[in-house]
C-alpha positions as a printed Julia matrix, in Angstrom:
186×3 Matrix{Float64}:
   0.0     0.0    0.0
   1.48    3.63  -0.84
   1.7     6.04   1.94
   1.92   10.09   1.01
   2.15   12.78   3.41
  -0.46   15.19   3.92
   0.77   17.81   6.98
  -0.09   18.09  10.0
  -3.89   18.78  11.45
  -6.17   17.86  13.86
  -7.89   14.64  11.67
  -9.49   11.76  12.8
 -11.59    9.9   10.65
 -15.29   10.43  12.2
 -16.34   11.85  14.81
 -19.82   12.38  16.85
 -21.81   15.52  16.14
 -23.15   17.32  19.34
 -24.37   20.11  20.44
 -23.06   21.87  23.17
 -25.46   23.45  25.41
 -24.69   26.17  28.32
 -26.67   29.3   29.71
 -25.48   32.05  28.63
 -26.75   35.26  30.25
 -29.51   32.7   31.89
 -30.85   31.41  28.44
 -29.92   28.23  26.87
 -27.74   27.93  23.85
 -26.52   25.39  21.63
 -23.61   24.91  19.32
 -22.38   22.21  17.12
 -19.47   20.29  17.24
 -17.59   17.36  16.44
 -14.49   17.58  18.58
 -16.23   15.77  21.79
 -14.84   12.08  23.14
 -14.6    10.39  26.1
 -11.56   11.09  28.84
 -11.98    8.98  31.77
 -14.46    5.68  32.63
 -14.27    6.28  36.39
 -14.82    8.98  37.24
 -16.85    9.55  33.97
 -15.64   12.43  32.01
 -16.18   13.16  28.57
 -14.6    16.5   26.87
 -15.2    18.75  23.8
 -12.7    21.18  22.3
 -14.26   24.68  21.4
 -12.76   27.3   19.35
 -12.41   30.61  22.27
 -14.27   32.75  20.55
 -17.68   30.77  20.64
 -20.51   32.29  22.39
 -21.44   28.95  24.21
 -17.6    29.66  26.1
 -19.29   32.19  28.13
 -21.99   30.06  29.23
 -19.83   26.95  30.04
 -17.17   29.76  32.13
 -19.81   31.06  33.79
 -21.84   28.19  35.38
 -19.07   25.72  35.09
 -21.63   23.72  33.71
 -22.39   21.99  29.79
 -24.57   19.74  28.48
 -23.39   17.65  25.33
 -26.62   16.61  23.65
 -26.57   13.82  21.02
 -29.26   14.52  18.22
 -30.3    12.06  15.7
 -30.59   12.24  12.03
 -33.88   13.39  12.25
 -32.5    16.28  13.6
 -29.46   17.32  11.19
 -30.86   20.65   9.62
 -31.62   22.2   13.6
 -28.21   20.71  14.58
 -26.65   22.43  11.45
 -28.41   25.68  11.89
 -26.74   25.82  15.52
 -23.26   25.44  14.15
 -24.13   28.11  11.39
 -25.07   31.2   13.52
 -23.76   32.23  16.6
 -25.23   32.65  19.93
 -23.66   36.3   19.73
 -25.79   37.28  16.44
 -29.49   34.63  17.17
 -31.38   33.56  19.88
 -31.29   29.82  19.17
 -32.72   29.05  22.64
 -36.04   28.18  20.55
 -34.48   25.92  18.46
 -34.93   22.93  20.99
 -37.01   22.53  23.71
 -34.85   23.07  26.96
 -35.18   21.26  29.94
 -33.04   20.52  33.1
 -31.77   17.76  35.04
 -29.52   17.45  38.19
 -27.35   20.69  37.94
 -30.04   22.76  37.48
 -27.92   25.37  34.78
 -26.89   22.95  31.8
 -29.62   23.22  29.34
 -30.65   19.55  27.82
 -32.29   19.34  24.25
 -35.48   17.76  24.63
 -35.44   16.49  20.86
 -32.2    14.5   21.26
 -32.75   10.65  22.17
 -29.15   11.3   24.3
 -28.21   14.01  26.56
 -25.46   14.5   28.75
 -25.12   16.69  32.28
 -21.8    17.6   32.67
 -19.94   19.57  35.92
 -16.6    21.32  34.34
 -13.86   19.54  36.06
 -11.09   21.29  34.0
 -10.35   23.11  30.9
  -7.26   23.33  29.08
  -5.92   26.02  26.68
  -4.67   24.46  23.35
  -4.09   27.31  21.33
  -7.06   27.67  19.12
  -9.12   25.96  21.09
  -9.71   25.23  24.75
 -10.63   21.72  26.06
 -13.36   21.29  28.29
 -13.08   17.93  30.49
 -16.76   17.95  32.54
 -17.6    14.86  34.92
 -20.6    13.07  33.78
 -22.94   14.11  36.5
 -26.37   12.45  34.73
 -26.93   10.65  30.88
 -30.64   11.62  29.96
 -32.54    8.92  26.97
 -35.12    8.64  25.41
 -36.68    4.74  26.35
 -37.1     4.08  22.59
 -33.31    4.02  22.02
 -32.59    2.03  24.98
 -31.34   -1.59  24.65
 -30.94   -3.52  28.02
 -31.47   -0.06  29.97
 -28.63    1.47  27.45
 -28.04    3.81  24.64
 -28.65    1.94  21.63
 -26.39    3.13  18.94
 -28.79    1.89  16.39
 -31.94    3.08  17.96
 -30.21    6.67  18.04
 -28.97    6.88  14.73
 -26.54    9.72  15.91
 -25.1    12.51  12.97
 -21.39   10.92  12.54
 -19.07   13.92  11.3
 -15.94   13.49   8.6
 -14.42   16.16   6.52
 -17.36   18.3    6.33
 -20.29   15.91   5.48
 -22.51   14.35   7.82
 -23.41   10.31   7.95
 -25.88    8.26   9.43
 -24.66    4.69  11.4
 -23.45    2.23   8.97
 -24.06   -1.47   9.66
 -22.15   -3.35  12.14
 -18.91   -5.09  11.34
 -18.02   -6.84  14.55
 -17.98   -7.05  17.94
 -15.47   -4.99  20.6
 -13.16   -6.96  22.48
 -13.82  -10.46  20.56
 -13.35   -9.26  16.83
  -9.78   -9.83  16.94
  -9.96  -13.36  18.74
 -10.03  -14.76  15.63
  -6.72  -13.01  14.28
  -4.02  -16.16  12.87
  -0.56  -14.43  12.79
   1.05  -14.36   8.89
């Protein structure tokens, strides 16, 4: 197989879209993004890097709360429009219907099968972007997409991000963790 070079940049090949949500000035906003992963199992943390200048910042800063909200396919034009406009220029507090959990100050999207409390536990400047790291206080989802009391991946159809274009779930091509049992060495 022939390998080229193609610089340095932040690429990895998919990535979940969600939208960030955070009071800001007491009313809920979301933003999109696709920089959000997991960062520790116990105690649960998840992260998302957001470029400084976002409007959503402010909100996150001054609660010390987020919500990362997982929307469907269904829901890829609303999730779009919130990475389009800015908090700064549009009241997009209408675009979902808000609702709160536990913390009381990170606003949950009502239409999202998956939502996600989160207390900041630390942020990190990166340059460009800063990296918020928030314990998993409380997951929020919808019954329909459960599977054995758990998010079903299927059921949720999330928006998968890569290179500018959004994708639906694929099919399944194995199982974690017993996949690779059947590897024979060459």
């Amino acid at each position: 197989m022939e390998k080229r070079t193609v610089g340095p940049m932040p690429y990895m090949s998919v990535m979940p879209t969600v939208l960030v949500g955070a009071n800001v000035k007491g009313k809920p906003n979301y933003m999109t993004a696709a920089w959000a992963t997991v960062a520790c199992m116990a105690p649960p943390m998840v992260c998302v890097a957001l470029n400084k200048e976002r409007y959503t910042v402010k909100g996150i800063e001054e609660n010390g709360t987020y919500s990362l909200n997982v929307p469907s396919v269904k829901q890829v034009v609303e999730a779009d429009h919130c990475g389009l406009v800015s908090g700064t220029n549009e009241d997009k507090s209408k675009v979902f219907r808000s609702y709160y959990g536990t913390l009381k100050t990170a606003p949950l999207a009502e239409e999202c099968p998956v939502n996600i409390e989160c207390r900041l536990f630390k942020s990190v400047d990166c340059g460009s972007h800063r990296l918020y790291i928030g314990e998993v206080v409380e997951i929020h989802a919808d019954t329909s997409c459960l599977t054995d009391g758990k998010p079903d991946i299927a059921k949720i159809n999330p928006i998968i991000y890569a290179q500018a274009t959004y994708f639906g779930v694929g099919r399944q091509v194995g199982n974690a963790f017993s996949a690779g049992k059947g590897y024979r060495k060459k």
